[in-house]
C-alpha positions as CSV (number, residue, x, y, z in Angstrom):
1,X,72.1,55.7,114.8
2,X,75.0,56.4,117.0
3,X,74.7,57.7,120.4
4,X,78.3,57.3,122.3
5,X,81.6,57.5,120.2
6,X,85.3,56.9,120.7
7,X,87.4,59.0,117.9
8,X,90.7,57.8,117.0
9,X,92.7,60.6,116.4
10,X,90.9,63.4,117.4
11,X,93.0,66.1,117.3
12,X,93.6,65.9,113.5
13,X,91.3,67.2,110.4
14,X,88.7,64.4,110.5
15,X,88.5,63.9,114.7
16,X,88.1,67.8,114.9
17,X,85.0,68.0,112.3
18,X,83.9,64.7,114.2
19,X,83.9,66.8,117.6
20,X,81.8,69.5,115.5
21,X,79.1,67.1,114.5
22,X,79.3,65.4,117.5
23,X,78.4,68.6,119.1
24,X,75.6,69.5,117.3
25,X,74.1,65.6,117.3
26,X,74.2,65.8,121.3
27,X,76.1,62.6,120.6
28,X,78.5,61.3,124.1
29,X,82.0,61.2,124.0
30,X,83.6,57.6,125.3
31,X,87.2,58.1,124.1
32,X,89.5,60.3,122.6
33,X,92.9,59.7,121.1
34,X,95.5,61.2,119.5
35,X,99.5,60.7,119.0
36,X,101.1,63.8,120.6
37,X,99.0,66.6,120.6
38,X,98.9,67.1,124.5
39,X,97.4,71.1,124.3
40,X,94.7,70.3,121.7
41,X,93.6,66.7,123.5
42,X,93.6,68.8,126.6
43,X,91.3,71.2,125.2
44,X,89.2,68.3,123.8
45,X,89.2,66.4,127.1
46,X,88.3,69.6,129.4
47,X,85.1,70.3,127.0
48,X,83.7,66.4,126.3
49,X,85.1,64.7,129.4
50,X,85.3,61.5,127.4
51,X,85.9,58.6,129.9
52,X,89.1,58.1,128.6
53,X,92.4,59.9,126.8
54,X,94.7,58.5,125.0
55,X,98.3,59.9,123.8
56,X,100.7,57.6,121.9
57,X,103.7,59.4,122.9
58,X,104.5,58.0,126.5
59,X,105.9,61.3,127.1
60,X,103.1,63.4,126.0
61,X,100.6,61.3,128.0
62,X,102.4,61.7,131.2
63,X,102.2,65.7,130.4
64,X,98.7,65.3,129.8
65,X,97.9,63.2,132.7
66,X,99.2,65.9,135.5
67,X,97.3,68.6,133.0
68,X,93.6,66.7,133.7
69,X,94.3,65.6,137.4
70,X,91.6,67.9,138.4
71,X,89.2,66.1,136.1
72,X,87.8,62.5,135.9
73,X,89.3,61.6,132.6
74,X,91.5,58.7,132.9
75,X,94.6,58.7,130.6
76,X,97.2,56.4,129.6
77,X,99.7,56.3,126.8
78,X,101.1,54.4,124.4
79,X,99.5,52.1,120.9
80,X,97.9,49.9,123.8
81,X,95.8,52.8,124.5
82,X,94.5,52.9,121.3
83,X,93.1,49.3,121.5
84,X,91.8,50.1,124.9
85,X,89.9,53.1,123.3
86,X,88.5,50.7,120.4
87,X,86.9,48.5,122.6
88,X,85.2,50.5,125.4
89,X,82.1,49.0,125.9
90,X,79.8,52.2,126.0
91,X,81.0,53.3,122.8
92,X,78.8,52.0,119.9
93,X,80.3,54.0,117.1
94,X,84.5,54.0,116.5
95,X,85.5,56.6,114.5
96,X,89.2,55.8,112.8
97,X,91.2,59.1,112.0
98,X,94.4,58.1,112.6
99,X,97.0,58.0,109.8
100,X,98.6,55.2,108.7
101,X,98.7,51.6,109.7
102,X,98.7,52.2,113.7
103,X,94.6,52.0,112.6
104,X,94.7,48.6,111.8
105,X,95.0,46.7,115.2
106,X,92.4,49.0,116.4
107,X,90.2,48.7,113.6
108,X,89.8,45.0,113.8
109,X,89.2,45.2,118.1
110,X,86.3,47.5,117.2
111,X,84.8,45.2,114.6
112,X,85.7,42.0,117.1
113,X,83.8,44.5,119.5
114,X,81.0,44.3,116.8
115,X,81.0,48.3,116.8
116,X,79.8,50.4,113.9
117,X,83.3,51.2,112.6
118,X,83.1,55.0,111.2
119,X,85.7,54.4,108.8
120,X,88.4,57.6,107.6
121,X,91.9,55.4,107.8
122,X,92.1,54.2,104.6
123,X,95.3,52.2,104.9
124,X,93.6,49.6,107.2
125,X,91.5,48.7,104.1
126,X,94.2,49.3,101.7
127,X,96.7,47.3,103.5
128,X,94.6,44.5,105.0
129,X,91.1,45.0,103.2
130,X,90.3,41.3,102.9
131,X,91.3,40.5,106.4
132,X,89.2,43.8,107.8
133,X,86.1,42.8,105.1
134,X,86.1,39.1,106.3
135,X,86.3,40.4,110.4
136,X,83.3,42.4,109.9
137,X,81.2,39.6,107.8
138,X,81.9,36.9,110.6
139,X,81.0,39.7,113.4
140,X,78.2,41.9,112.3
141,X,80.3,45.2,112.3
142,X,79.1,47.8,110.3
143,X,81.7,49.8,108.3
144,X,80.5,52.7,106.9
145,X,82.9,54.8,105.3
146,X,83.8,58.6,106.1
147,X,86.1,59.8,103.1
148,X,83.7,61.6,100.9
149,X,84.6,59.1,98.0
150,X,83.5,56.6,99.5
151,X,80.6,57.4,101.7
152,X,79.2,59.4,98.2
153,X,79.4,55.3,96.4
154,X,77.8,54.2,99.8
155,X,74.8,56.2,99.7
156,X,74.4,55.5,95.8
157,X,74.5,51.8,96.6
158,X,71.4,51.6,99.2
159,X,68.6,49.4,97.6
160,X,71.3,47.9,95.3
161,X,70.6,44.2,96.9
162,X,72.7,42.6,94.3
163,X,75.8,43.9,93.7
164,X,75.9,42.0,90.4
165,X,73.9,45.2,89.5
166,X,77.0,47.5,89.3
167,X,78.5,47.9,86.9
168,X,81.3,50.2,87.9
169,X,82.1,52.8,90.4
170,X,83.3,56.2,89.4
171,X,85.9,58.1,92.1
172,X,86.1,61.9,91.8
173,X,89.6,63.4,92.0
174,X,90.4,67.4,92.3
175,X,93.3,67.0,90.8
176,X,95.5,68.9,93.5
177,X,96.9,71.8,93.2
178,X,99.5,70.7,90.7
179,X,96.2,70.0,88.1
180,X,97.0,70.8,84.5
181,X,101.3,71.0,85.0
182,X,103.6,69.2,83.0
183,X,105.7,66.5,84.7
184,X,108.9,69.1,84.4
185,X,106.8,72.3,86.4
186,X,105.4,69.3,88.9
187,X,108.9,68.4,89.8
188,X,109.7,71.4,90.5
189,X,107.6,72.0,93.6
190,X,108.3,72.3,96.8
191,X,105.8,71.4,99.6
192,X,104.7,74.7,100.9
193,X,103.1,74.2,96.6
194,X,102.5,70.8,97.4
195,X,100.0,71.4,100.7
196,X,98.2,74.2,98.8
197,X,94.9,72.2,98.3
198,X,92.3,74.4,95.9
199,X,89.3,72.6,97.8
200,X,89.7,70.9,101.2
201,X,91.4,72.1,104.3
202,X,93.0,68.6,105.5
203,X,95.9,67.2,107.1
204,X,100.1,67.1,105.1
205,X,100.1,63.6,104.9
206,X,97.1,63.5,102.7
207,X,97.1,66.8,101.5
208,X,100.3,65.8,100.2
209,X,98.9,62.7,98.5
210,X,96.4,64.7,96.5
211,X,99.0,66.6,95.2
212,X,101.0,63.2,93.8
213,X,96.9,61.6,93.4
214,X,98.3,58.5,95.7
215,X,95.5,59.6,97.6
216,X,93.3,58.9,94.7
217,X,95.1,55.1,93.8
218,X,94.9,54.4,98.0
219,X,91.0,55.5,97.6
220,X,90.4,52.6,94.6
221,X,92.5,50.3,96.2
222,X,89.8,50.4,99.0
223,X,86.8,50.9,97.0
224,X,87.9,47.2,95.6
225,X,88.3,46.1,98.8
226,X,84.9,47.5,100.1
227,X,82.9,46.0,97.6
228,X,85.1,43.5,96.3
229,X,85.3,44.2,92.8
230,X,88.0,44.0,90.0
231,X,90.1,47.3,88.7
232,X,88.2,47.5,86.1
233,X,85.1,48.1,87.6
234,X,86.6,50.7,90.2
235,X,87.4,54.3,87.7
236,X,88.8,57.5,88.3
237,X,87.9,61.2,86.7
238,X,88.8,64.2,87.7
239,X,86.4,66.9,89.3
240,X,88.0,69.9,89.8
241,X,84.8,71.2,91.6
242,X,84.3,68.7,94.3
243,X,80.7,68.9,94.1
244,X,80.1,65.5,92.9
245,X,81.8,63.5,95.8
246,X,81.2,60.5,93.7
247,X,79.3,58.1,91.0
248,X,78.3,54.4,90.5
249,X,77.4,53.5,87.6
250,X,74.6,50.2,86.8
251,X,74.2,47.9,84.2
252,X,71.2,49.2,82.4
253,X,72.9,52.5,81.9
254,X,71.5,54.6,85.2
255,X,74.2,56.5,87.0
256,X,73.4,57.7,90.5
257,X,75.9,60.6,92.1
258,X,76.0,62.0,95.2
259,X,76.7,65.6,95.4
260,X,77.2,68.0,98.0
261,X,79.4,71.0,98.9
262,X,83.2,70.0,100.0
263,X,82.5,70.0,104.0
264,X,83.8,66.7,105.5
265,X,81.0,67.2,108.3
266,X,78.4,65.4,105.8
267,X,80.0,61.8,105.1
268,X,81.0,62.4,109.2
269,X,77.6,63.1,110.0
270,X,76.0,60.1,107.9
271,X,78.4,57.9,109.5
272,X,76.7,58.5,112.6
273,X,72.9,58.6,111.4
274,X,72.5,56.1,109.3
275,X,70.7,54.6,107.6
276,X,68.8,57.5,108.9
277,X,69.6,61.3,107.5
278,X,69.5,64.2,110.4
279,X,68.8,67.8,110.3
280,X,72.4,69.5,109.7
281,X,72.7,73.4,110.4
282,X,75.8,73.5,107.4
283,X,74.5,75.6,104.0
284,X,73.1,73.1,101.7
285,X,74.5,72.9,97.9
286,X,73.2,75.5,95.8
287,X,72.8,74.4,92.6
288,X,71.7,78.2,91.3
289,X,75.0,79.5,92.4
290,X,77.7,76.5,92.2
291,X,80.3,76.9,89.4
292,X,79.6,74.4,86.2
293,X,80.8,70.8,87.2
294,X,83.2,69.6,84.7
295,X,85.2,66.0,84.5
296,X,88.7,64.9,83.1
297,X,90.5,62.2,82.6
298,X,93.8,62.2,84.4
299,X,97.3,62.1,83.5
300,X,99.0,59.1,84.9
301,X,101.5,60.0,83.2
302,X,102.1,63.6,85.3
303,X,101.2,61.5,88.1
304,X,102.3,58.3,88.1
305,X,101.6,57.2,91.4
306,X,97.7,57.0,90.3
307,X,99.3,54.0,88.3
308,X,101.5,52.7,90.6
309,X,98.7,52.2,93.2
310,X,96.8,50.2,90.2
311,X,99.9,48.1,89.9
312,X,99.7,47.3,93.1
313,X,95.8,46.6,93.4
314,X,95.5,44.0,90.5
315,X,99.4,42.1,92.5
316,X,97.3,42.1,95.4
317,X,98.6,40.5,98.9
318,X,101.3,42.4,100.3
319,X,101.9,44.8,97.2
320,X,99.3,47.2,98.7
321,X,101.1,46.9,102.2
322,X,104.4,47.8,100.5
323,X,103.1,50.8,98.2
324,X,101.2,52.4,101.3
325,X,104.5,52.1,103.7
326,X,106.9,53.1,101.2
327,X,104.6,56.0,100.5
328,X,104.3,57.1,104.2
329,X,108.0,57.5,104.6
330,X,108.4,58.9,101.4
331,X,105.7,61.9,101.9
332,X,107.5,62.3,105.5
333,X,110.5,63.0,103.7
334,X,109.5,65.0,101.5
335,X,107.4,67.3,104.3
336,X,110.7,67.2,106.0
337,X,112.3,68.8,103.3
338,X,114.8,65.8,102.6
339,X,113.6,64.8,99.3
340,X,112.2,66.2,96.1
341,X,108.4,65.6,95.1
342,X,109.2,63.6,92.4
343,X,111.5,61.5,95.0
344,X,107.6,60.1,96.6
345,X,107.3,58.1,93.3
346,X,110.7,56.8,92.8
347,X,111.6,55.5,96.5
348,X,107.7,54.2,96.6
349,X,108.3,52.1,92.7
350,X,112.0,51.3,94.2
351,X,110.1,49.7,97.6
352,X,107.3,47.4,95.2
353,X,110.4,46.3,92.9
354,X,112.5,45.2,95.6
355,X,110.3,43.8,98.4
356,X,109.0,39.8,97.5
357,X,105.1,40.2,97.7
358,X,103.0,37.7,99.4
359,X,99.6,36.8,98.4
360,X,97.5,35.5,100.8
361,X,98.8,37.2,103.4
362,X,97.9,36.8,107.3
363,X,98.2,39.3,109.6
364,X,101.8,38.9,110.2
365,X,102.7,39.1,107.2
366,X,100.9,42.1,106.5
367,X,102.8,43.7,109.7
368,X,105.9,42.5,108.5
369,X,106.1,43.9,104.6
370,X,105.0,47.3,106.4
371,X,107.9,47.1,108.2
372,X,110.3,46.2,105.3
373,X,109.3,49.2,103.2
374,X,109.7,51.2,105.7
375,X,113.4,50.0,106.6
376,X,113.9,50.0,103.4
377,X,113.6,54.0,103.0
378,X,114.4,55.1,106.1
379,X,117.8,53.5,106.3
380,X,118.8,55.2,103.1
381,X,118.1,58.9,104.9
382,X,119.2,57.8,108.3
């Protein structure tokens, strides 16, 4: 069970409900983080005097530095914070909530730190999942992941000693708002439609991704790369309810779910107990009163980026690197107003056509295909 935690990215959706249950557990705060936020990590700082606080701007860490004189929280700026944060020594729990790749280089410190890695960035597992997987095996880290997905298949997989036993591993997906549409009203919306989630209250970037269901392909891409196993074993049906977080399913026929009601603060709060299960103040599901649970299978075809992300899983090496950069840029444009919605698909397909992929890929390499896609879509809107 944890008892000290550093938060990466604390100032964002999942670092905010961390804070919460972090609250309520009694649980010390080591380190916070967060890119630019200097108000909110203020806040943060002044109520958990974590030993240390981290801005990634330079220039928002110097405001927040003179902001917390009068305290004993140390901060510094910059992506070597964030490193610094990952390895604390006090900290026996790191929980990753930043967005994007800047979690990678962090993500492995903390398992080289051999810290129980309380995992919500999926993109270090989507973009360097064998790399991160190995790290952990040679060190001891635990990972134990936060997205409800995921932490739903990893509660459903205790006592499964053999993973031979699985025979697949069913992902629940809303559906977004843009559910049900044809691919002519989808490409008409805009992204005030686009961050209009029926279910979860969660950051653009990924609220954004629902919307497209990239968040869905990044989520199988790292279910693979969690329990290394083949595309085909790694499914996707949509739960417009998200009451059943997710499935696995064995191979006599027995499918175990997990189900709860769509408050982040569970798979946070499991991430921090386990393989214990605490008391937790939230309402628990009602079964008596919760709408009839109902599944789908979705339109890749309406949504081709749910295909495009399965492309890129069974290419493997850098392909996964490529789809998730080109994707980030592409959902910044579009949140900037710049492009259209159906623009996120066709600059992310132009990105995996035009960039070599590497298999096999070290670090480096890794790094480097990241930074290609995103030259390649930026320069095009610069």
């Amino acid at each position: 069970m944890s008892k000290t935690i550093s938060i990466l990215g604390s100032t964002g959706s999942i670092g905010r409900q961390t804070l919460d249950v972090a609250e309520q557990m009694g649980l010390r705060v080591a380190a916070l983080t967060a890119q630019s936020s200097v108000e909110r990590l203020e806040e943060q700082a002044r109520k958990f005097q974590p030993r240390l606080a981290v801005l990634t701007d330079e220039a928002a860490a110097k405001d927040l530095k003179v902001r917390l004189a009068d305290t004993p929280v140390r901060v510094i700026g910059g992506t070597a914070g964030l490193l610094e944060a990952a390895v604390l020594p006090e900290a026996d729990t790191v929980v990753t909530a930043v967005v994007g790749m800047v979690g990678l280089k962090p993500t492995l410190a903390a398992i080289g730190q051999k810290k129980r890695i309380a995992l919500a960035n999926k993109e270090t597992l989507v973009c360097a999942g064998e790399l991160v997987m190995d790290a952990a095996a040679e060190s001891g880290a635990e990972i134990v992941p936060v997205d409800s997905e995921h932490s739903a298949i990893f509660q459903c997989v205790q006592g499964c000693e053999d993973r031979r036993e699985i025979k697949r591993l069913i992902l629940t997906c809303s559906g977004g708002p843009f559910y049900g549409m044809t691919a002519e009203e989808v490409g008409k919306m805009t992204r005030t439609d686009a961050l209009k989630h029926p279910n979860w209250k969660m950051g653009p970037k990924i609220t954004v991704d629902c919307a497209t269901l990239m968040n869905k392909g990044l989520e199988v891409i790292e279910a693979m790369r969690l329990y290394r196993l083949p595309l085909e074993q790694v499914d996707v049906v949509i739960h417009r309810q998200s009451i059943v977080h997710s499935l696995v399913e064995f191979r006599d026929g027995a499918v175990l779910a997990q189900l709860g009601t769509p408050d982040m603060r569970l798979p946070i709060r499991y991430a921090m107990t386990y393989p214990a299960r605490g008391e937790n103040p939230a309402e628990p599901l009602d079964l008596l009163t919760c709408p009839p649970l109902t599944f789908a299978e979705p339109d890749r075809e309406t949504f081709p980026c749910l295909r495009l992300a399965e492309v890129a899983a069974v290419k493997g090496g850098t392909a996964c690197t490529i789809l998730n950069a080109a994707n980030e840029e592409a959902v910044r444009l579009f949140l900037a107003d710049r492009i259209g919605f159906d623009d996120i698909f066709r600059l992310t397909i132009e990105a995996m056509t035009d960039i070599p992929v590497t298999l096999n890929p070290s670090l480096e390499d890794i790094l480097a295909a990241d930074a290609e896609a995103r030259t390649q879509i930026l320069r095009r809107y610069l």
